[in-house]
SEDOGU-10327 format. One record per atom (N, C-alpha, C): residue number from 1; residue in one letter; atom name; x, y, z. Coordinates in nm, 2 decimals, padded with zeros to 4 digits, always signed. Layout:
BEGIN
{NUM; "a"; "CA"; {X; Y; Z}}
...
***
This chain:
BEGIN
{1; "x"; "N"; {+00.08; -00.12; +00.00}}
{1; "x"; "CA"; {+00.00; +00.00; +00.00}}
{1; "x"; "C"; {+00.09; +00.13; +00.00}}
{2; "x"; "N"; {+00.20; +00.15; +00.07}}
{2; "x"; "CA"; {+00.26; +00.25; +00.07}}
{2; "x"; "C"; {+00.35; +00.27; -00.05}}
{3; "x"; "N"; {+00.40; +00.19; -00.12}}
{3; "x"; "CA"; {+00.42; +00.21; -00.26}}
{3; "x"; "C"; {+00.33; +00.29; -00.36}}
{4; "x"; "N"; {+00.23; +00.25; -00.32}}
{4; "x"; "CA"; {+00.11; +00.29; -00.43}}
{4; "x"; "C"; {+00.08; +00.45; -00.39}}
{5; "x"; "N"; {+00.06; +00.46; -00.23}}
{5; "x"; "CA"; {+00.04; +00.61; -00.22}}
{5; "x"; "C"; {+00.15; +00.74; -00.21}}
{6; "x"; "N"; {+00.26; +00.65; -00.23}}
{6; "x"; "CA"; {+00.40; +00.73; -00.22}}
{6; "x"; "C"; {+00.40; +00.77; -00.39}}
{7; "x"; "N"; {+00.41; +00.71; -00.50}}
{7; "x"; "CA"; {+00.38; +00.73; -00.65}}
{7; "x"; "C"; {+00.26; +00.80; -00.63}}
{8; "x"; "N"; {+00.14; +00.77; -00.61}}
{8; "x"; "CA"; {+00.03; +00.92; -00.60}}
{8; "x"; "C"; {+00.09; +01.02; -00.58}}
{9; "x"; "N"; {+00.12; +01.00; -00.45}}
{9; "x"; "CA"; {+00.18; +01.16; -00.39}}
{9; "x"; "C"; {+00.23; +01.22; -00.50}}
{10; "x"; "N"; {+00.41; +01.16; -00.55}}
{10; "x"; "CA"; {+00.55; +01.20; -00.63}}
{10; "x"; "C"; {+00.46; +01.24; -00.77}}
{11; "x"; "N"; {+00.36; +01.17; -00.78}}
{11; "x"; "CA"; {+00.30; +01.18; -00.96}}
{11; "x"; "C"; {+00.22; +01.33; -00.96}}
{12; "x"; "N"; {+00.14; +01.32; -00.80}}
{12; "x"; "CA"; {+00.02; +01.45; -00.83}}
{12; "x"; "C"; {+00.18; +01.56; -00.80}}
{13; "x"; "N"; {+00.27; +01.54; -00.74}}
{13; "x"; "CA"; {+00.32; +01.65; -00.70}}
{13; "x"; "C"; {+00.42; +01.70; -00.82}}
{14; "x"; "N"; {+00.48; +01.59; -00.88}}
{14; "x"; "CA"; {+00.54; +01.64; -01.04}}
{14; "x"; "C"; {+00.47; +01.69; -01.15}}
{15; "x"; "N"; {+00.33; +01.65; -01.15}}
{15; "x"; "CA"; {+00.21; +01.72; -01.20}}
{15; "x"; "C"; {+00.18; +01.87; -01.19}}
{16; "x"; "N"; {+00.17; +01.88; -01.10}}
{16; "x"; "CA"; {+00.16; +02.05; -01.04}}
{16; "x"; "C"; {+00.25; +02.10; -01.07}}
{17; "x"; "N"; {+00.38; +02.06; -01.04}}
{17; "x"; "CA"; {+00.51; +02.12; -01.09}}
{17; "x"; "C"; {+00.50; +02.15; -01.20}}
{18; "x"; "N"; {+00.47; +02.03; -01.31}}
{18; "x"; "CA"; {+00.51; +02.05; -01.45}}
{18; "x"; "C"; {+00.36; +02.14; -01.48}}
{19; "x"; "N"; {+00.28; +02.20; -01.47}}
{19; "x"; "CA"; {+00.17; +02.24; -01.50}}
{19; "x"; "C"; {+00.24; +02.42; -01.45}}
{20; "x"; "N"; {+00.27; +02.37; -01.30}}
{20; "x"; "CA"; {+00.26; +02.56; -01.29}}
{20; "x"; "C"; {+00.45; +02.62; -01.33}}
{21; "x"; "N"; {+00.52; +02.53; -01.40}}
{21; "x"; "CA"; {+00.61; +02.58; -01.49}}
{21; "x"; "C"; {+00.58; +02.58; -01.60}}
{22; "x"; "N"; {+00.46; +02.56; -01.70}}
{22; "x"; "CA"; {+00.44; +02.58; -01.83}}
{22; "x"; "C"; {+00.32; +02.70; -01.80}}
{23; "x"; "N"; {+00.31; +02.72; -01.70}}
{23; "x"; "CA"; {+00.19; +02.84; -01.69}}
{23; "x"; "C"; {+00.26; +02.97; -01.62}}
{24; "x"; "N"; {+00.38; +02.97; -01.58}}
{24; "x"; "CA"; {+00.48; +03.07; -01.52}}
{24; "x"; "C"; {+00.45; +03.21; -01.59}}
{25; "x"; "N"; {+00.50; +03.18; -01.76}}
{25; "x"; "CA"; {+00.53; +03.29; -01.83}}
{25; "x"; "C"; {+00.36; +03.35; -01.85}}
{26; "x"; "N"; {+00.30; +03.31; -01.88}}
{26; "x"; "CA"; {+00.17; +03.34; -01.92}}
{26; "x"; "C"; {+00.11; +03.42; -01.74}}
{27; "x"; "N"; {+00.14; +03.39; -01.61}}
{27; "x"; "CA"; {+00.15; +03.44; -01.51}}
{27; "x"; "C"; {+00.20; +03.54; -01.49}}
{28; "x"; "N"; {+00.36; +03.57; -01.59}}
{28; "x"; "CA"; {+00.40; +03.68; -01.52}}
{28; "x"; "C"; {+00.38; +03.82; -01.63}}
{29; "x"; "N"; {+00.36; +03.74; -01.77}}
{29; "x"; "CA"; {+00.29; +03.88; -01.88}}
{29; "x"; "C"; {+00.17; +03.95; -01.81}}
{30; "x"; "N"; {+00.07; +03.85; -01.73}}
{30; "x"; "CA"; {-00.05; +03.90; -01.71}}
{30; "x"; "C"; {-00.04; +03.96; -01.55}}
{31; "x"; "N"; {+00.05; +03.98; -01.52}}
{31; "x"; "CA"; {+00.08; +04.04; -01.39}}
{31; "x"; "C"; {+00.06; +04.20; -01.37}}
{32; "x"; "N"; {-00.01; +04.32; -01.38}}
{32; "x"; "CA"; {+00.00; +04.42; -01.36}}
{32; "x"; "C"; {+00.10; +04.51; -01.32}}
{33; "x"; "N"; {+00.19; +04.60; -01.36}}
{33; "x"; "CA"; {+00.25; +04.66; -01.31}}
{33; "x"; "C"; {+00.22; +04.78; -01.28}}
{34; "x"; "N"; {+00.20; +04.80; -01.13}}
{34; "x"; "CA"; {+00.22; +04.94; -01.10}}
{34; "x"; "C"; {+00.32; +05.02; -01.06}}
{35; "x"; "N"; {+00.31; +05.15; -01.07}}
{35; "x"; "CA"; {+00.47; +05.19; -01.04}}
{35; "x"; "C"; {+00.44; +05.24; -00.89}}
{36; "x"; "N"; {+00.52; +05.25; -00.78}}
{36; "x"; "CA"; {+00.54; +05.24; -00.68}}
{36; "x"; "C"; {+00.59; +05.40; -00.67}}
{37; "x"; "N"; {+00.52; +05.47; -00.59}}
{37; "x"; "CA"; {+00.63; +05.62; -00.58}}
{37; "x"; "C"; {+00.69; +05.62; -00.48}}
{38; "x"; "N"; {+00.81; +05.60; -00.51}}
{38; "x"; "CA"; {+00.96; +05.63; -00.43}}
{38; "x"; "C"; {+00.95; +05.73; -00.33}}
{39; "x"; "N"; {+00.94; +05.80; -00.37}}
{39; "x"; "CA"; {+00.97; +05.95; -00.26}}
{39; "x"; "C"; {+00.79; +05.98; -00.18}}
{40; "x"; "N"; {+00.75; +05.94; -00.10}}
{40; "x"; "CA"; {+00.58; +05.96; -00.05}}
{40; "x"; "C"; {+00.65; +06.04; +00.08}}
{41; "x"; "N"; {+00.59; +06.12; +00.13}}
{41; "x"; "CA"; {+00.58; +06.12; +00.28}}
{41; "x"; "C"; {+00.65; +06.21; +00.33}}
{42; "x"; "N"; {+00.57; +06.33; +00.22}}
{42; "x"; "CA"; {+00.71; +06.49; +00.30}}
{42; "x"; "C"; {+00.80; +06.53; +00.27}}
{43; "x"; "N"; {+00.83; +06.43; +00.16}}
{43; "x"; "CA"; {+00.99; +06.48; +00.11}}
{43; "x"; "C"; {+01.03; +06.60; +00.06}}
{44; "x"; "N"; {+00.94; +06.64; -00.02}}
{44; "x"; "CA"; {+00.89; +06.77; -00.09}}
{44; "x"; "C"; {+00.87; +06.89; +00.06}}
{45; "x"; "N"; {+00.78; +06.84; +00.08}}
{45; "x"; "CA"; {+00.78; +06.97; +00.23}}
{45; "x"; "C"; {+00.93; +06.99; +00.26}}
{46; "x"; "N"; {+00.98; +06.87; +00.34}}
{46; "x"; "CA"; {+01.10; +06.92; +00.43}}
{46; "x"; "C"; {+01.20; +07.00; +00.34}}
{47; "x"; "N"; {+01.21; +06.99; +00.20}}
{47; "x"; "CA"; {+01.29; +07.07; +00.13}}
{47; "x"; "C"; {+01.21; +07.21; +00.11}}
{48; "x"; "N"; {+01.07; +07.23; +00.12}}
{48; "x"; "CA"; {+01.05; +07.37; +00.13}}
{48; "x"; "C"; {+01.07; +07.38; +00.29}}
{49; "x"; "N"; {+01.06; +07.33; +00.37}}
{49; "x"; "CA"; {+01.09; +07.41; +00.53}}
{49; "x"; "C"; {+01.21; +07.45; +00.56}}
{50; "x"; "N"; {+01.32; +07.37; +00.45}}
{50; "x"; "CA"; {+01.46; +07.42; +00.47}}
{50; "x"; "C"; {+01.46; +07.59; +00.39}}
{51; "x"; "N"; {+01.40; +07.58; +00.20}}
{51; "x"; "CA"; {+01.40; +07.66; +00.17}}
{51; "x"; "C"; {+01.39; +07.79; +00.24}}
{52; "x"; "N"; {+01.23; +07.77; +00.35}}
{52; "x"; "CA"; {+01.18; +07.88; +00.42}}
{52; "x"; "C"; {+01.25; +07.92; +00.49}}
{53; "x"; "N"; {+01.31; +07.83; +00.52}}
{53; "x"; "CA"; {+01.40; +07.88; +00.69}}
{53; "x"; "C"; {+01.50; +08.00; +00.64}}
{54; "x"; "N"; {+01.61; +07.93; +00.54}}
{54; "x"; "CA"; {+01.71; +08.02; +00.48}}
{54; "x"; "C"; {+01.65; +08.16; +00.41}}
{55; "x"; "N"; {+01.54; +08.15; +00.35}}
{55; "x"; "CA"; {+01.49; +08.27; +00.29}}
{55; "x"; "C"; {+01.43; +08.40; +00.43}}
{56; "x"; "N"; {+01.34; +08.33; +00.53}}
{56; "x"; "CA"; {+01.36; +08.38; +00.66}}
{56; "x"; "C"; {+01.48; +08.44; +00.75}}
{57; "x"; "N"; {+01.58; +08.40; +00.72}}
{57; "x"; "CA"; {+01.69; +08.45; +00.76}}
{57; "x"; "C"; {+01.79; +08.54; +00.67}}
{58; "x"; "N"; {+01.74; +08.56; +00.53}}
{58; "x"; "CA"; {+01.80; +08.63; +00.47}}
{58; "x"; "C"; {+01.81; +08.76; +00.51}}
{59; "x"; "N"; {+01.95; +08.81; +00.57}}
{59; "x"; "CA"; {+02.09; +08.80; +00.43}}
{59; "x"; "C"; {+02.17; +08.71; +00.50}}
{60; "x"; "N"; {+02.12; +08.71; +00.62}}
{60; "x"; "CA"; {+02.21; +08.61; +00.74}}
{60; "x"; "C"; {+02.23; +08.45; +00.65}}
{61; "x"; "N"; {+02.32; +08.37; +00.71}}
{61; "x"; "CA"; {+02.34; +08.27; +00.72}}
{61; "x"; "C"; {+02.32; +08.18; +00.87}}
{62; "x"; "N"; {+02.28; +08.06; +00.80}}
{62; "x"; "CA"; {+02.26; +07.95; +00.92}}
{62; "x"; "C"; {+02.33; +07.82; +00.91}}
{63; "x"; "N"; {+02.35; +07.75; +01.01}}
{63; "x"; "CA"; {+02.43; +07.65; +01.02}}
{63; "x"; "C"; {+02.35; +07.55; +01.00}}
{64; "x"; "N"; {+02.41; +07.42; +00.98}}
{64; "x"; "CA"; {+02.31; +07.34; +00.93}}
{64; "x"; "C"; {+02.24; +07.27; +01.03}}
{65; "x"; "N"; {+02.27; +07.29; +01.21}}
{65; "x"; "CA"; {+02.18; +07.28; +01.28}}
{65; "x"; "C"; {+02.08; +07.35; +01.32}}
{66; "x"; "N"; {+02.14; +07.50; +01.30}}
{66; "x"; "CA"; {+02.01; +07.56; +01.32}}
{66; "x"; "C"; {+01.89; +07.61; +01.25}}
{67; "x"; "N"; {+01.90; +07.53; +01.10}}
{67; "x"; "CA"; {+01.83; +07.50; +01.01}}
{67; "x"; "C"; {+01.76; +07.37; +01.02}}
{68; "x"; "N"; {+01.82; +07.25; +01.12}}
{68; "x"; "CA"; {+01.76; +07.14; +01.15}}
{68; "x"; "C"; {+01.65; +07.18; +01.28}}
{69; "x"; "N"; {+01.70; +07.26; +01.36}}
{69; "x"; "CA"; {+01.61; +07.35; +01.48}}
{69; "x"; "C"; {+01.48; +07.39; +01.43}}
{70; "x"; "N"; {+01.48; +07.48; +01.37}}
{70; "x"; "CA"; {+01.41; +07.57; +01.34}}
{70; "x"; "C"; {+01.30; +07.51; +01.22}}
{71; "x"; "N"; {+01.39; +07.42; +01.16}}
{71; "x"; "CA"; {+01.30; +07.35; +01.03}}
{71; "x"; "C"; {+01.19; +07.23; +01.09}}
{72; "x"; "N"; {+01.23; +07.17; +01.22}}
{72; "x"; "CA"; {+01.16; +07.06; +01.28}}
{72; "x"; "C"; {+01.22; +06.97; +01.26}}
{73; "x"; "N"; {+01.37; +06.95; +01.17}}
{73; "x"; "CA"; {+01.41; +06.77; +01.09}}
{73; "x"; "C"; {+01.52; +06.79; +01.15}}
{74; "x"; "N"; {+01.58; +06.66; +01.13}}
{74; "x"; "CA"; {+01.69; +06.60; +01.18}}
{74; "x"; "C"; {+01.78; +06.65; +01.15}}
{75; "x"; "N"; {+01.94; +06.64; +01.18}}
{75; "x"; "CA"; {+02.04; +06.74; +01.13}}
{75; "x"; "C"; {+02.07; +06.69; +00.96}}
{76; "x"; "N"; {+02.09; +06.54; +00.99}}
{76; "x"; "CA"; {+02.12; +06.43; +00.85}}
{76; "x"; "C"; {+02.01; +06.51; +00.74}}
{77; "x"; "N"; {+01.90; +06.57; +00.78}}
{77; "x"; "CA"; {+01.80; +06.53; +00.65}}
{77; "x"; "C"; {+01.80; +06.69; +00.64}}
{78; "x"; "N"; {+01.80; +06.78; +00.74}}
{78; "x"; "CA"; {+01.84; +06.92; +00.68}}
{78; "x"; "C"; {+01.99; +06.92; +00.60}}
{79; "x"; "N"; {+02.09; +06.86; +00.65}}
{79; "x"; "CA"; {+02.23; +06.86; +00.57}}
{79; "x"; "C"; {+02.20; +06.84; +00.40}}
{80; "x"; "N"; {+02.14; +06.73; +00.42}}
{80; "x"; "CA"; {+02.06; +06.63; +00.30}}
{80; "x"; "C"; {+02.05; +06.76; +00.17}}
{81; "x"; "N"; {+01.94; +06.82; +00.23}}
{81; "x"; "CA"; {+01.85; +06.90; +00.13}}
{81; "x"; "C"; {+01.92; +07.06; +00.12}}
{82; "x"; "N"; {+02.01; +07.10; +00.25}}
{82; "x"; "CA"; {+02.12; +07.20; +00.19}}
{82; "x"; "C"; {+02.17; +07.13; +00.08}}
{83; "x"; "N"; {+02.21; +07.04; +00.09}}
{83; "x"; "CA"; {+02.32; +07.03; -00.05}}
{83; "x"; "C"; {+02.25; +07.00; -00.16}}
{84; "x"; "N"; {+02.13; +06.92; -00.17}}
{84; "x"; "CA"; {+02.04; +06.97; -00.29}}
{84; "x"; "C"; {+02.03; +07.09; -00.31}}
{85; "x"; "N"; {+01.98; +07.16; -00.28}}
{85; "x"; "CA"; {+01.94; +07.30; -00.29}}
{85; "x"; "C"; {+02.10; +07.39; -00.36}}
{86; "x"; "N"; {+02.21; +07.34; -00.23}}
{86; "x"; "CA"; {+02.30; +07.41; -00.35}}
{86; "x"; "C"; {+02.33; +07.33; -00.49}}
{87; "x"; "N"; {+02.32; +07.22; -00.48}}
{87; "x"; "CA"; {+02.32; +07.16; -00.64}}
{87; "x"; "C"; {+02.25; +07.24; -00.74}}
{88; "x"; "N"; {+02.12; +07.26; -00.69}}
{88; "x"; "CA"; {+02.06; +07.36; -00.76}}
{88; "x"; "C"; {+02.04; +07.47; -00.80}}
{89; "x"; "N"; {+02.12; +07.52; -00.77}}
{89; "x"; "CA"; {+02.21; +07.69; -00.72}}
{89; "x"; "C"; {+02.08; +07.77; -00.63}}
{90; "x"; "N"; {+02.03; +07.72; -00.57}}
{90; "x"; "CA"; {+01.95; +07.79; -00.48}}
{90; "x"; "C"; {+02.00; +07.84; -00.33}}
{91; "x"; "N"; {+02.12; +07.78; -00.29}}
{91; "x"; "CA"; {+02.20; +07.75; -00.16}}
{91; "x"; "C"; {+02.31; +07.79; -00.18}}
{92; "x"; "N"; {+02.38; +07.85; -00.06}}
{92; "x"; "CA"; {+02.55; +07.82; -00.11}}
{92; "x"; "C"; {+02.62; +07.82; +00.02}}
{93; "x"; "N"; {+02.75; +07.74; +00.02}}
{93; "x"; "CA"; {+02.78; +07.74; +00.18}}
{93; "x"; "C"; {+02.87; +07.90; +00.19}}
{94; "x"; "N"; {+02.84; +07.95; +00.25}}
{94; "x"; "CA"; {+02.85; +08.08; +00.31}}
{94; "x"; "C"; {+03.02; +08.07; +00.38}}
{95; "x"; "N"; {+03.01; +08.01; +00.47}}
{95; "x"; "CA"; {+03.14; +07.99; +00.53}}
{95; "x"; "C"; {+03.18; +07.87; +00.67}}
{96; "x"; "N"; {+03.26; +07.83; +00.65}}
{96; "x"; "CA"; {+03.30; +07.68; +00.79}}
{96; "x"; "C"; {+03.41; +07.76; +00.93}}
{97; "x"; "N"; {+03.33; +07.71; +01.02}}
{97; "x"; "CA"; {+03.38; +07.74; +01.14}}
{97; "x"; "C"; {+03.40; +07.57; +01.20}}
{98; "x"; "N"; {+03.55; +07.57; +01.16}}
{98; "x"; "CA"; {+03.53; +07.40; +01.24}}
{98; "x"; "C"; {+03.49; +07.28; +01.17}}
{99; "x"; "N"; {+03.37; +07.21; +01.19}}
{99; "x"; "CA"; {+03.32; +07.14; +01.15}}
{99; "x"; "C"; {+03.16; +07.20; +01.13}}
{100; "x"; "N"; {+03.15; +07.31; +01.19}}
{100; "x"; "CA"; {+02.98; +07.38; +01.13}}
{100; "x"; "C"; {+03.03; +07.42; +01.00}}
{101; "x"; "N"; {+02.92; +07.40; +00.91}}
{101; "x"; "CA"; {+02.88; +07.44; +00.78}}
{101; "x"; "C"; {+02.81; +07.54; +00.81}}
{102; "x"; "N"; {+02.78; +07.67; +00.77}}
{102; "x"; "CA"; {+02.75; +07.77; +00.76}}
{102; "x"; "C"; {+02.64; +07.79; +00.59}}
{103; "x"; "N"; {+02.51; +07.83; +00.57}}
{103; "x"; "CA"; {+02.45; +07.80; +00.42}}
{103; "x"; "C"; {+02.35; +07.97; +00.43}}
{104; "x"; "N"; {+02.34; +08.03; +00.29}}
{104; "x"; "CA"; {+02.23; +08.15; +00.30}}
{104; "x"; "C"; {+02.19; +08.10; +00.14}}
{105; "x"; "N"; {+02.15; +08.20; +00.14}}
{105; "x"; "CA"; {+02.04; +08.16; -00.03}}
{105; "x"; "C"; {+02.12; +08.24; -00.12}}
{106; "x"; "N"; {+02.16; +08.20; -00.22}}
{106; "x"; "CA"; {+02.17; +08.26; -00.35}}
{106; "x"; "C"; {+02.18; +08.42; -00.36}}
{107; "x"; "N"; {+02.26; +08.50; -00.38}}
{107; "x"; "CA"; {+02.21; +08.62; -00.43}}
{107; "x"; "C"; {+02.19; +08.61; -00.56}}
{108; "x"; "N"; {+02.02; +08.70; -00.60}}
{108; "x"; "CA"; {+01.95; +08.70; -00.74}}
{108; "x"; "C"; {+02.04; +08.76; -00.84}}
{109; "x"; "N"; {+02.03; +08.68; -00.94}}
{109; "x"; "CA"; {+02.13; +08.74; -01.07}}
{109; "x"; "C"; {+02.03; +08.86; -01.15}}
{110; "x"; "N"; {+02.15; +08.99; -01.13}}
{110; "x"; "CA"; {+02.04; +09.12; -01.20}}
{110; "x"; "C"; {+01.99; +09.09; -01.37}}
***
């Protein structure tokens, strides 16, 4: 008896196998793709709260903690978005005392 039910088993179970690998590709064309948005959840804000801060403090300059202070974020994610911002020429580091980074905004081109 256990011959007989051990070949059932091995047969239904190489059956399935061979069934749901000839059905894989047809599974994965008809799979829907959505795109996933990467960036959700503020990211856009905290780079205007940095914006604001420095435009608030213009002509002055601020350090990149007291841009993390005042902005509500972390020092890492204020740092972060100074240096976007200067990538963008919107920023520029002003001047270093030590290890403080010093940043003001852009003066406007006449």
């Amino acid at each position: 008896m256990q011959p007989r039910s051990f070949a059932l088993i091995a047969s239904t179970y190489f059956c399935s196998f061979s069934i749901m690998m000839k059905s894989l590709p047809i599974l994965l064309t008809t799979i829907p793709v959505v795109p996933i948005p990467v960036f959700d959840g503020g990211v856009v804000e905290n780079k205007e709260k940095v914006l604001k801060e420095l435009e608030r403090a213009r002509p002055n300059d601020l350090s990149i903690g007291e841009v993390a202070e005042r902005a509500k974020l972390s020092r890492p994610t204020a740092s972060t978005w100074l240096k976007v911002l200067g990538a963008e020429g919107k920023a520029e580091v002003s001047r270093k005392i030590g290890a403080a980074v010093f940043y003001r905004l852009k003066k406007r081109s006449q």
